[in-house]
C-alpha atoms as an extended CHARMM CRD file, in Angstrom:
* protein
*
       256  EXT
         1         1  UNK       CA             89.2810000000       54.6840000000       79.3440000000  PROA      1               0.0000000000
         2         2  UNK       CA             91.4260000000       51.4230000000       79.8440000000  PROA      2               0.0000000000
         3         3  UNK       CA             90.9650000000       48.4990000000       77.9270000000  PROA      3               0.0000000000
         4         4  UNK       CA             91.8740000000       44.6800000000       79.1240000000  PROA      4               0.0000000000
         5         5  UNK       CA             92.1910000000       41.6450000000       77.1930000000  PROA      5               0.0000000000
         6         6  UNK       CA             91.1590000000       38.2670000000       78.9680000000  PROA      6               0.0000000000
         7         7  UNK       CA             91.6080000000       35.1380000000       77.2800000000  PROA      7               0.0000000000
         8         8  UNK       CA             89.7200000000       32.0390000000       77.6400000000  PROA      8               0.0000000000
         9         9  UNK       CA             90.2480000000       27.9520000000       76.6000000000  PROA      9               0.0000000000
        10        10  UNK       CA             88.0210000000       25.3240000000       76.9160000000  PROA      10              0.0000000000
        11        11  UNK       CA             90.0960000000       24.0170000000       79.4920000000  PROA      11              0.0000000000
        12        12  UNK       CA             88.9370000000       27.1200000000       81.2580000000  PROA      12              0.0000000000
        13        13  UNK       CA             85.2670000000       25.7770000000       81.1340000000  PROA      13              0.0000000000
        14        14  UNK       CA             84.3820000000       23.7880000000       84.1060000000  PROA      14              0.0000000000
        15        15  UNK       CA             80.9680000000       22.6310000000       83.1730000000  PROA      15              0.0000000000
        16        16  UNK       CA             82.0530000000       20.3320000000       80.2340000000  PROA      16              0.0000000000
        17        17  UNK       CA             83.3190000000       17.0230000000       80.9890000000  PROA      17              0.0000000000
        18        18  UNK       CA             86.6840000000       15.6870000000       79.6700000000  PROA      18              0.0000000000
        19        19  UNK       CA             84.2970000000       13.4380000000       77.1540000000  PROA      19              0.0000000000
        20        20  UNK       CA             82.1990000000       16.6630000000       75.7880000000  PROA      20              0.0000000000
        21        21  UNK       CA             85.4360000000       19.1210000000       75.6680000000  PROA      21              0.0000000000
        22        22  UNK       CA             87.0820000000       16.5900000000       73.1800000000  PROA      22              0.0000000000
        23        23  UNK       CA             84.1030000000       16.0020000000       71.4060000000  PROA      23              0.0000000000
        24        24  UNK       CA             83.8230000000       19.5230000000       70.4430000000  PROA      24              0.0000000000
        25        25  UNK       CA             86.9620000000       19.6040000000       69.6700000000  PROA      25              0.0000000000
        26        26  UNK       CA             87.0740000000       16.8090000000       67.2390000000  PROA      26              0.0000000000
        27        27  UNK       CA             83.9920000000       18.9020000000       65.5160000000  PROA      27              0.0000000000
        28        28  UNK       CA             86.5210000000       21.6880000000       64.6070000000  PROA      28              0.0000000000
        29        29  UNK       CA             88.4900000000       21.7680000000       61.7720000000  PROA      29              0.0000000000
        30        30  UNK       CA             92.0450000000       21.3150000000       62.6590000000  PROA      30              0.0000000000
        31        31  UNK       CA             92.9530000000       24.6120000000       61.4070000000  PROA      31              0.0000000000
        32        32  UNK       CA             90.1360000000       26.1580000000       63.4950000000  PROA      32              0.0000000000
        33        33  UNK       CA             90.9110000000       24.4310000000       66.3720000000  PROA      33              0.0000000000
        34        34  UNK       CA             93.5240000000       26.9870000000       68.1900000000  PROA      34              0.0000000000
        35        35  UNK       CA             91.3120000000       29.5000000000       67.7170000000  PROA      35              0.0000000000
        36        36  UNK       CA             87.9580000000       28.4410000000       68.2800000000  PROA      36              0.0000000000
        37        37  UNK       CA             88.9960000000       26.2250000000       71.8300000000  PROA      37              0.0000000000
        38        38  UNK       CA             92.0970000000       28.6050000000       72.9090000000  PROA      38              0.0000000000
        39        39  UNK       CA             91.0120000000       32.2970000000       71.7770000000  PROA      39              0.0000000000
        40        40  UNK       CA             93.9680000000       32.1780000000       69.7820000000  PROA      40              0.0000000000
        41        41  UNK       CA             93.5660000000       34.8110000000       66.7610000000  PROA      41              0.0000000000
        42        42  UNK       CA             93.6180000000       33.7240000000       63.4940000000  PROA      42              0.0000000000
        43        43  UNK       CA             96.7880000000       36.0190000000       62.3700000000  PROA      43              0.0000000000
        44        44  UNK       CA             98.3540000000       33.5010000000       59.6610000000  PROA      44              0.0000000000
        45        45  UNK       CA            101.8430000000       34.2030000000       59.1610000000  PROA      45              0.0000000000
        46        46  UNK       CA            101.9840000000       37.4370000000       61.3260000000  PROA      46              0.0000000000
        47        47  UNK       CA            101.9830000000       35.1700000000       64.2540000000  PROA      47              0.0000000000
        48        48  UNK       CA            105.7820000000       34.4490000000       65.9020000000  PROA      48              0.0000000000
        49        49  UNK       CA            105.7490000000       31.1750000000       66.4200000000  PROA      49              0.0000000000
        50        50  UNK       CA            103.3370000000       29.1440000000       64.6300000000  PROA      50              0.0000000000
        51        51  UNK       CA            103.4900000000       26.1580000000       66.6490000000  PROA      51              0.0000000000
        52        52  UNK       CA            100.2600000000       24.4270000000       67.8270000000  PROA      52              0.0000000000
        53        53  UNK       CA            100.4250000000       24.7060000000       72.0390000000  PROA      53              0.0000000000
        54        54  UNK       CA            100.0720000000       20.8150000000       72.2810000000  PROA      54              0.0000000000
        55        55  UNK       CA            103.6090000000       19.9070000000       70.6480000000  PROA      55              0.0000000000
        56        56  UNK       CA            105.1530000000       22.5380000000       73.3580000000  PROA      56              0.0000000000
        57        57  UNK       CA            103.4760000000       21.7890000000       76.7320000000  PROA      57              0.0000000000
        58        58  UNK       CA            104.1430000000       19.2920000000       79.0750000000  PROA      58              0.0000000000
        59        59  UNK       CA            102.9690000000       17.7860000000       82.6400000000  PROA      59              0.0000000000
        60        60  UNK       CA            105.5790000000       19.1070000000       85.4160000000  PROA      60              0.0000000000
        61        61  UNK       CA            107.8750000000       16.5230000000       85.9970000000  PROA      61              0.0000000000
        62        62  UNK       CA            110.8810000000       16.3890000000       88.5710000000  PROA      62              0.0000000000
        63        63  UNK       CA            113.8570000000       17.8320000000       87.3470000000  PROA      63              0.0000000000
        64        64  UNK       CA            117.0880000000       15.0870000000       87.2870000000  PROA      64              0.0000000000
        65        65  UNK       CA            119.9830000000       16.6220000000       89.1660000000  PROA      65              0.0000000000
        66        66  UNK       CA            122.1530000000       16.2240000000       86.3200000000  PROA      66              0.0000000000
        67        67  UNK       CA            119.9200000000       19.3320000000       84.4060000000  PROA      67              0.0000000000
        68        68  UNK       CA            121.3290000000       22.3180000000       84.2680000000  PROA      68              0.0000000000
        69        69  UNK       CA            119.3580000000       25.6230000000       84.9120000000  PROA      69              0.0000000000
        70        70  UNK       CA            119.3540000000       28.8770000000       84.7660000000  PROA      70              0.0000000000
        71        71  UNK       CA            116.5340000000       32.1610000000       85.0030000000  PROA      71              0.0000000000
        72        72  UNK       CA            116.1280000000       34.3820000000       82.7580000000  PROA      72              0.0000000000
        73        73  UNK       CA            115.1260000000       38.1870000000       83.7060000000  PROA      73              0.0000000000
        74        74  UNK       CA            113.3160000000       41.2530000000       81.7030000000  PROA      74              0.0000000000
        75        75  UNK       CA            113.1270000000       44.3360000000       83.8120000000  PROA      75              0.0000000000
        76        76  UNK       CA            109.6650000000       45.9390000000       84.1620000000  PROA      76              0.0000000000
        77        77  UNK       CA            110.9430000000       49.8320000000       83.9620000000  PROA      77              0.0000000000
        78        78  UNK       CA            107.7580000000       50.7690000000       81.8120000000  PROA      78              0.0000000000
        79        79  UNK       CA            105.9970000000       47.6720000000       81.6360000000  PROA      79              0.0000000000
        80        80  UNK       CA            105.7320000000       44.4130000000       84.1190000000  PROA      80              0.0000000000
        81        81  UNK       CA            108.6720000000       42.9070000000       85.3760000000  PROA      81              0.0000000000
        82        82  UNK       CA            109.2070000000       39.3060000000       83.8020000000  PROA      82              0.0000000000
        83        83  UNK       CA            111.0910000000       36.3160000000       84.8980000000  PROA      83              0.0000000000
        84        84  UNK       CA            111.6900000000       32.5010000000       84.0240000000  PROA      84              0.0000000000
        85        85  UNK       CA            113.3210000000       29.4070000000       85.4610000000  PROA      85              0.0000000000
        86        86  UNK       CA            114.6990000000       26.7800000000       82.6820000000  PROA      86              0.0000000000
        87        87  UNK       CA            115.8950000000       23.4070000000       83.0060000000  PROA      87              0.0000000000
        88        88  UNK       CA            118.4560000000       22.0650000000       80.2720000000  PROA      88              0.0000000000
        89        89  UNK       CA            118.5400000000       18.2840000000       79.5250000000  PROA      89              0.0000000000
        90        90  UNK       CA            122.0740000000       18.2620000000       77.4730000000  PROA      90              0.0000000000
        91        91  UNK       CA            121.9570000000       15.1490000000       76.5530000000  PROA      91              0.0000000000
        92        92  UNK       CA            118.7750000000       15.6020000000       74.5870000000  PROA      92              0.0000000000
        93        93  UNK       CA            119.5180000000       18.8810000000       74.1170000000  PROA      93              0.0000000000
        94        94  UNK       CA            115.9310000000       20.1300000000       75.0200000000  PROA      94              0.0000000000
        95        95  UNK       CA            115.0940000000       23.2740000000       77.4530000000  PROA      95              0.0000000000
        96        96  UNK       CA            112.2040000000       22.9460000000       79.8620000000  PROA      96              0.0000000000
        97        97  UNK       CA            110.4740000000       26.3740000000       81.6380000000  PROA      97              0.0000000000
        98        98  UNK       CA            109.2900000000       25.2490000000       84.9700000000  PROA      98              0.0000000000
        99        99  UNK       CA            108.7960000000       28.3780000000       86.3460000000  PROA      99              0.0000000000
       100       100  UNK       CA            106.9580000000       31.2930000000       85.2340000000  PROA      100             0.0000000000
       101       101  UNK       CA            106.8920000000       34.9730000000       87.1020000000  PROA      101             0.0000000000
       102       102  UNK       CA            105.4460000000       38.1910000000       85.9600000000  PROA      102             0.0000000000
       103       103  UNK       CA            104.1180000000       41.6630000000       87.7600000000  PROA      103             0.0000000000
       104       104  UNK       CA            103.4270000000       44.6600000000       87.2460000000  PROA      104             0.0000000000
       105       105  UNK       CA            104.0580000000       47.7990000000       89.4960000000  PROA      105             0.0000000000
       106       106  UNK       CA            101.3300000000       48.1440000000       92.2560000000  PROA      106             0.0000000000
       107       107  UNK       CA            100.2880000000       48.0240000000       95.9460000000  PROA      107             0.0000000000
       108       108  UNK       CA             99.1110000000       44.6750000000       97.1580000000  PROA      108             0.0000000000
       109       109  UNK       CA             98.3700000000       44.5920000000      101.0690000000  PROA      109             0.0000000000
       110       110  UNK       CA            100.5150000000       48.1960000000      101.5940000000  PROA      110             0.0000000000
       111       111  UNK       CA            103.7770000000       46.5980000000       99.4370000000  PROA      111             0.0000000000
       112       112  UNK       CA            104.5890000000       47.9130000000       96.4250000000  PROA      112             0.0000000000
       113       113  UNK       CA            105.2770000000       45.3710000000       93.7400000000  PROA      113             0.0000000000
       114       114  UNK       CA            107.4090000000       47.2220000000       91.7310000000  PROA      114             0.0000000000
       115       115  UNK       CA            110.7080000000       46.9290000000       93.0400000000  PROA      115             0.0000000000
       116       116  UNK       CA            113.7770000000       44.6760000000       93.0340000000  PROA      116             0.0000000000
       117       117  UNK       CA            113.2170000000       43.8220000000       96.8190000000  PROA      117             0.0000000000
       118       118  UNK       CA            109.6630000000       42.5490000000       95.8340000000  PROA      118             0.0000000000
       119       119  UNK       CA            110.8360000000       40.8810000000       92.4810000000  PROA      119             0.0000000000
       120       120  UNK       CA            113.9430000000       39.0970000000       94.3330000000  PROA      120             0.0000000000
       121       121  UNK       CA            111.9940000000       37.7450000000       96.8470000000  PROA      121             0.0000000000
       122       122  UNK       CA            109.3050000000       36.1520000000       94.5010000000  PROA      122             0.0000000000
       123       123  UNK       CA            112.4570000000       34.5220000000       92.2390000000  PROA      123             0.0000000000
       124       124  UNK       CA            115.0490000000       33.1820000000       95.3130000000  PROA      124             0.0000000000
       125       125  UNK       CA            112.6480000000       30.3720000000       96.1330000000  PROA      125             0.0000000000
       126       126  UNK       CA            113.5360000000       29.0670000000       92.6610000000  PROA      126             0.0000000000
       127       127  UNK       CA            117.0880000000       27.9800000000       94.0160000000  PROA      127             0.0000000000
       128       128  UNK       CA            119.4420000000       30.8230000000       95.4080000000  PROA      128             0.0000000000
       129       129  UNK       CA            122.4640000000       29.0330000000       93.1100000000  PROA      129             0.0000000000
       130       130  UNK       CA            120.6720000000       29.3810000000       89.8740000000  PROA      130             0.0000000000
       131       131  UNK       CA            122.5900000000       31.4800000000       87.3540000000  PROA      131             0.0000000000
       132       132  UNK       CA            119.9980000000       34.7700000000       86.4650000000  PROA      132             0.0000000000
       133       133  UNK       CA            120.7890000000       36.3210000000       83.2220000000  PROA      133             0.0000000000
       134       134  UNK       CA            119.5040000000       39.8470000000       82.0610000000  PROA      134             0.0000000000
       135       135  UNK       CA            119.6380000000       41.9820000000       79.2180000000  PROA      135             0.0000000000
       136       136  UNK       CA            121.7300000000       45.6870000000       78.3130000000  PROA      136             0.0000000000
       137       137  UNK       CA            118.5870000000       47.2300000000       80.6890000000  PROA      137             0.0000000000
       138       138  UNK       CA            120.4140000000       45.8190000000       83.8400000000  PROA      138             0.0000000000
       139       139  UNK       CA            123.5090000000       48.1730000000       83.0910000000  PROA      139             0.0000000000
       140       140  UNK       CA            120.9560000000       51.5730000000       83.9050000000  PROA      140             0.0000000000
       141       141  UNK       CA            121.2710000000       53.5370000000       86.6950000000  PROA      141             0.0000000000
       142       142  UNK       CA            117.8520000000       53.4220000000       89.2470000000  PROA      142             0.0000000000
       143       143  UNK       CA            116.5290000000       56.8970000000       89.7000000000  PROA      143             0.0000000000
       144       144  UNK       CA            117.0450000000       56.3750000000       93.8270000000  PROA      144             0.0000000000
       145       145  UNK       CA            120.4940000000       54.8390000000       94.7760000000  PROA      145             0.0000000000
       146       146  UNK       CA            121.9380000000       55.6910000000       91.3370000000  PROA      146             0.0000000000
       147       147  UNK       CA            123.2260000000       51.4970000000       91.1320000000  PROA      147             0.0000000000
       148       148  UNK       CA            122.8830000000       49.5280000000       88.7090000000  PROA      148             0.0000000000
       149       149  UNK       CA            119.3750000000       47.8290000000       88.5210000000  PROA      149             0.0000000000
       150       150  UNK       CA            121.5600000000       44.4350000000       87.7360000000  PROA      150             0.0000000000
       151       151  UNK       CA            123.4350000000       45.0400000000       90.8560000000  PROA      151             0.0000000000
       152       152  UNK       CA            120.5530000000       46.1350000000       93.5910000000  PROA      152             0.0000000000
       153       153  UNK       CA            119.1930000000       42.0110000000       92.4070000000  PROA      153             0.0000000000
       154       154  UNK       CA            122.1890000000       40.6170000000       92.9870000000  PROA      154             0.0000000000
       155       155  UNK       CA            122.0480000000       42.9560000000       96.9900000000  PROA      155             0.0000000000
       156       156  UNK       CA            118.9490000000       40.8220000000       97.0350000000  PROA      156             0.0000000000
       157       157  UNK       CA            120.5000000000       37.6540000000       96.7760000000  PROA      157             0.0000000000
       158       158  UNK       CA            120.0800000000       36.8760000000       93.2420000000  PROA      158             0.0000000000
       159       159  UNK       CA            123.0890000000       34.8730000000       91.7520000000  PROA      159             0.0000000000
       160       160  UNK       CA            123.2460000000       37.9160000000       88.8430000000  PROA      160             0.0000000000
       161       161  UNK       CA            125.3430000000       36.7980000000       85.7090000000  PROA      161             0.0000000000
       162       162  UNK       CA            128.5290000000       39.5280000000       85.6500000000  PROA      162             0.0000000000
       163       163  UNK       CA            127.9910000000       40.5430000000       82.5830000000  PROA      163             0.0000000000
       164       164  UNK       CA            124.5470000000       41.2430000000       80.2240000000  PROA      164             0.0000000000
       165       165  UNK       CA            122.9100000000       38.5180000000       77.7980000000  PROA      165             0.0000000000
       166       166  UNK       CA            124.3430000000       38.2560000000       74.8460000000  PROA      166             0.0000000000
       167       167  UNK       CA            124.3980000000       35.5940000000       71.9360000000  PROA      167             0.0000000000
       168       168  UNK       CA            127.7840000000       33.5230000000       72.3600000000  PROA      168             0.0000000000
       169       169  UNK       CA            129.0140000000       35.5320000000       68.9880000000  PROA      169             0.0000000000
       170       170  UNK       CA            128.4780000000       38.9640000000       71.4450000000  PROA      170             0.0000000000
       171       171  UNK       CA            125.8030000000       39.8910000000       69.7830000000  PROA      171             0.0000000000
       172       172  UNK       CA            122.1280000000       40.7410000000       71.6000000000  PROA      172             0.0000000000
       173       173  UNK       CA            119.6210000000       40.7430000000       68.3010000000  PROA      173             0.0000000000
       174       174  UNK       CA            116.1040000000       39.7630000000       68.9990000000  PROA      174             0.0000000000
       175       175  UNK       CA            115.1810000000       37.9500000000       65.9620000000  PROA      175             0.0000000000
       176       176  UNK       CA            118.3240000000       35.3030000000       66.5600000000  PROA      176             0.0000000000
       177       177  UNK       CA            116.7780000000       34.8210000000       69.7210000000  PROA      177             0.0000000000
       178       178  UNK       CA            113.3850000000       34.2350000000       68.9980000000  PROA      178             0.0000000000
       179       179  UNK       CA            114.7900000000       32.2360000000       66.0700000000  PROA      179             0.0000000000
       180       180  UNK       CA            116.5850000000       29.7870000000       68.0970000000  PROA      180             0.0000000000
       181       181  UNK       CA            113.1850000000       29.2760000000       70.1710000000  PROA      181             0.0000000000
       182       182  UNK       CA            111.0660000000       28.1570000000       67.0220000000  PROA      182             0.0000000000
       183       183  UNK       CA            113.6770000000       26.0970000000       65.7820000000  PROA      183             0.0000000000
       184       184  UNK       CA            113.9440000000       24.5850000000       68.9200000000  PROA      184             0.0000000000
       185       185  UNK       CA            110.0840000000       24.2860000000       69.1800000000  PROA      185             0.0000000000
       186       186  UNK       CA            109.8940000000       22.8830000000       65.4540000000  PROA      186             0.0000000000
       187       187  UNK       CA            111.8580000000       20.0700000000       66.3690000000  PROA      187             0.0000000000
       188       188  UNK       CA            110.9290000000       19.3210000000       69.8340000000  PROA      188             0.0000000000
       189       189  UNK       CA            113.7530000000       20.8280000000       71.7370000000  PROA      189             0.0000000000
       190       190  UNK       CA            111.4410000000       23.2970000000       73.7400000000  PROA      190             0.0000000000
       191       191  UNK       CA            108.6420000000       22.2010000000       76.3230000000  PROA      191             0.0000000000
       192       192  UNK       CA            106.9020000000       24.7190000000       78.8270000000  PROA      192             0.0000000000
       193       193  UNK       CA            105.4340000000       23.1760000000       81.8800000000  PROA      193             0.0000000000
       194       194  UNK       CA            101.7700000000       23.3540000000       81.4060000000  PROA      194             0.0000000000
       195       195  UNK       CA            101.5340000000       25.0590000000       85.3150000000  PROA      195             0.0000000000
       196       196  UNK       CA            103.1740000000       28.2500000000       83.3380000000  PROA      196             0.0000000000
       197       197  UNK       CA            100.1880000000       29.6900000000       81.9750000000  PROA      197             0.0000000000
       198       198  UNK       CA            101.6360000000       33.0230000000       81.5450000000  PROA      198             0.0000000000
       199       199  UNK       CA            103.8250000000       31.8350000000       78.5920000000  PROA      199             0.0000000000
       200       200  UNK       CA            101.1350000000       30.5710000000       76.3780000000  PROA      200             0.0000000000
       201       201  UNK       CA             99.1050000000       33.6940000000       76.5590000000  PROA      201             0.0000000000
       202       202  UNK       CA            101.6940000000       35.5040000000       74.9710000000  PROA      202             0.0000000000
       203       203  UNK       CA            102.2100000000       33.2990000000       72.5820000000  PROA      203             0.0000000000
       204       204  UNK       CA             99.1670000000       33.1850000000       71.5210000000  PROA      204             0.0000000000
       205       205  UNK       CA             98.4870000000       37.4500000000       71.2800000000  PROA      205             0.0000000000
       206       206  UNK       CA            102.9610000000       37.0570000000       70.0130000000  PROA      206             0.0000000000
       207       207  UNK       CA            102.4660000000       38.7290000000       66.6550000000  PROA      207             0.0000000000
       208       208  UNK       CA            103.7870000000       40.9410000000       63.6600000000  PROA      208             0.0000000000
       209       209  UNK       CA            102.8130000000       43.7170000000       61.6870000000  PROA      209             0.0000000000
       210       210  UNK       CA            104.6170000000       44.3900000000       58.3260000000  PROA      210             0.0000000000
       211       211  UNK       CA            107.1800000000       41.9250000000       58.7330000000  PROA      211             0.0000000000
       212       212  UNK       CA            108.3800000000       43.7080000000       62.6310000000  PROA      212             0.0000000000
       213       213  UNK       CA            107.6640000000       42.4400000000       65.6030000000  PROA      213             0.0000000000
       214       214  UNK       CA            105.3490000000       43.9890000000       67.7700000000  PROA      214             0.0000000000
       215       215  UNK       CA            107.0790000000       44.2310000000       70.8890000000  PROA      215             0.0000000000
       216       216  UNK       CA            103.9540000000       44.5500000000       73.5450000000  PROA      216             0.0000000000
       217       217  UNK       CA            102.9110000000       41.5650000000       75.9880000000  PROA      217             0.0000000000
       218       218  UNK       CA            105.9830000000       39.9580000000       75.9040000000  PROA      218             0.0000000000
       219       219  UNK       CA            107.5150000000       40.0090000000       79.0250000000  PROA      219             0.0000000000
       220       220  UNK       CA            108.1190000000       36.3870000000       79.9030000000  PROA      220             0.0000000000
       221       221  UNK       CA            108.4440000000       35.6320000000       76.4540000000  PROA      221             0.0000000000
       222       222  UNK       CA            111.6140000000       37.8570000000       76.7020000000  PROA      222             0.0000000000
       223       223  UNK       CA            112.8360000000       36.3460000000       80.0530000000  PROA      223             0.0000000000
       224       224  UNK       CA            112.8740000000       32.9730000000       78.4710000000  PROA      224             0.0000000000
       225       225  UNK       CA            114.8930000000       34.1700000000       75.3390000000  PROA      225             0.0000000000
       226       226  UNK       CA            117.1590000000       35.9020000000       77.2750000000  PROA      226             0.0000000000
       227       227  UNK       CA            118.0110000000       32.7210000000       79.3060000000  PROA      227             0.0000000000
       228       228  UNK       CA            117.9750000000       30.7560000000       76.3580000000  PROA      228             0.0000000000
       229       229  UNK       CA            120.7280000000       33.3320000000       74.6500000000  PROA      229             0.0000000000
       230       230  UNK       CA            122.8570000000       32.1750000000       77.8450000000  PROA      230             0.0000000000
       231       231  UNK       CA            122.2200000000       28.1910000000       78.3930000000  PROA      231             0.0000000000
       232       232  UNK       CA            125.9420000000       28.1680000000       77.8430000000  PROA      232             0.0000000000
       233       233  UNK       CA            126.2610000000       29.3840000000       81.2220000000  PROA      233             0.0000000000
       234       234  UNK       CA            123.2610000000       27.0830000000       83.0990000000  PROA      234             0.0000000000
       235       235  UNK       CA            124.7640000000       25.0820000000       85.8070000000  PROA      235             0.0000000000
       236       236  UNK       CA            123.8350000000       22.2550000000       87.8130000000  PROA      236             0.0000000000
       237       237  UNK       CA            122.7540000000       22.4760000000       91.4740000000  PROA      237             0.0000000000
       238       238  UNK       CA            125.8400000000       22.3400000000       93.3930000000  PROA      238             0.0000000000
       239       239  UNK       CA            126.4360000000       18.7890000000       95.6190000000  PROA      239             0.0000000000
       240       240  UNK       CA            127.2520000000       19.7290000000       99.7010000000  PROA      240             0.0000000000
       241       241  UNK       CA            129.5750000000       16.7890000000      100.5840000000  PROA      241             0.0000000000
       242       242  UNK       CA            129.1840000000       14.9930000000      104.4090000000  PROA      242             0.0000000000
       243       243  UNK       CA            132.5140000000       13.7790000000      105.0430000000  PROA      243             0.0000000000
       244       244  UNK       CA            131.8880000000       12.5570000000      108.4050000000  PROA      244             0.0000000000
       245       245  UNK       CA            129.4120000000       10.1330000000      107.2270000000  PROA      245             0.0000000000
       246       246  UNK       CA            131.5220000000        9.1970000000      104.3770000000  PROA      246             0.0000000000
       247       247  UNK       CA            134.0380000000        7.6310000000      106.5810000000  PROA      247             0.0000000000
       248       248  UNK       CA            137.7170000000        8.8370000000      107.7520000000  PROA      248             0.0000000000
       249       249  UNK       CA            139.7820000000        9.4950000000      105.3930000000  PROA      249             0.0000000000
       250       250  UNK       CA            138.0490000000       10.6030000000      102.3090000000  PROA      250             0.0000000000
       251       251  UNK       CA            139.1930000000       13.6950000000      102.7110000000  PROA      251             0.0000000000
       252       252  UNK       CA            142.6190000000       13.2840000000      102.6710000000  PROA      252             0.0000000000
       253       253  UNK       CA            142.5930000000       12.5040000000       98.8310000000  PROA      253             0.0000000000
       254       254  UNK       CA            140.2530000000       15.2720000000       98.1520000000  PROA      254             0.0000000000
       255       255  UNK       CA            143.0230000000       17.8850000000       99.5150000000  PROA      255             0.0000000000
       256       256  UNK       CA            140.2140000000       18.7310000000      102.1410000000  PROA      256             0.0000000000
């Protein structure tokens, strides 16, 4: 017997109007509020990142071409394949995730959705020169070809990082990760396009038990952290110069 668990908001309700849905809000206590108009359970300080949704999410907005970015990856080898897309404003020092991809293994149409042919294909239309960044998994053989699952991506035409995600110190511990994320959260250095619904359910189920985090439905949350391990190597979207409508001559100082 299989068991799924489908979560509903109130945004999800189409037969309330804009006036009504914040009316019943307002009738909530504010403590209630997550839970009763998100689904989000009531799990106190077992919950990873106590942040209310509304001081994270954001409209999608067009990102400057001064932003650096970079994608984040989480092989699905026993559970779905993850991956995320983050824009870096330095200046402010605040990451953005734009983009959002998970899936699991399966046929859709005749493909199979479980492999790095499938996954790549999804991710490239994010921007081919976009640094991707995965964790120690990427360094295991696949059962086929016997490569490295970090280098049948890159085959694919995924700009794949050289070496795995690590925290600048070398290190690769989860809970300095996900400790950077709330702290960037806290203080308003973290926004999630509100178009990347996957992220938020997470969140919201994102949990532990006995002080250890329980490490299930956490795919994309895992994709972001990863990239966010690596901002250090985000880069901005590379500029093709048009000498010829430049004028002559510009090249010559260039060394072109």
């Amino acid at each position: 017997m299989s068991r799924h668990v489908v979560s509903m908001t109130i945004d999800d309700v189409h037969h309330y109007t804009a006036e009504e849905k914040a009316r019943i809000i307002a009738s909530y206590p504010p403590h209630e509020r997550e839970a009763r108009t998100k689904g989000i359970p009531t799990m106190g300080s077992g919950r990873v990142f106590p942040v209310e949704e509304d001081r994270i999410k954001c409209d999608p907005v067009a990102i400057p071409k001064h932003w650096a970015q970079i994608i984040g990856l989480d092989f699905g080898i026993d559970h779905p394949f993850a991956a995320a897309r983050l824009a870096w404003d330095r200046d402010a020092d605040c990451v953005y995730v734009t983009h959002g991809y998970r899936q699991r293994g399966g046929y859709e149409n005749g493909e199979w959705t479980g492999n790095p042919a499938y996954h790549a294909a999804q991710i490239k239309g994010w921007g081919e020169w976009v640094p991707v960044v995965w964790p120690h998994d990427g360094l295991a053989q696949d059962r086929q070809s016997g490569e490295r699952l970090a280098d049948l991506y890159r085959k694919h035409g995924l700009n794949m990082h050289a070496e795995r995600a690590t925290h600048r110190d070398g290190s690769n511990g989860v809970e300095a990760g996900i400790m950077d994320m709330l702290e960037r959260m806290q203080t308003g250095r973290f926004k999630v396009f509100s178009t990347v619904g996957e992220f938020f359910e997470e969140m919201r189920l994102y949990h532990r038990k006995d002080g250890k985090l329980v490490k299930e439905r956490d795919d994309l949350i895992s994709a972001v952290r990863y990239a966010v391990m690596m901002l250090r190597y985000a880069a901005t979207e590379p500029v093709a110069w048009d000498f010829a409508s430049i004028g002559p001559g510009v090249g010559d100082w260039m060394g072109v």
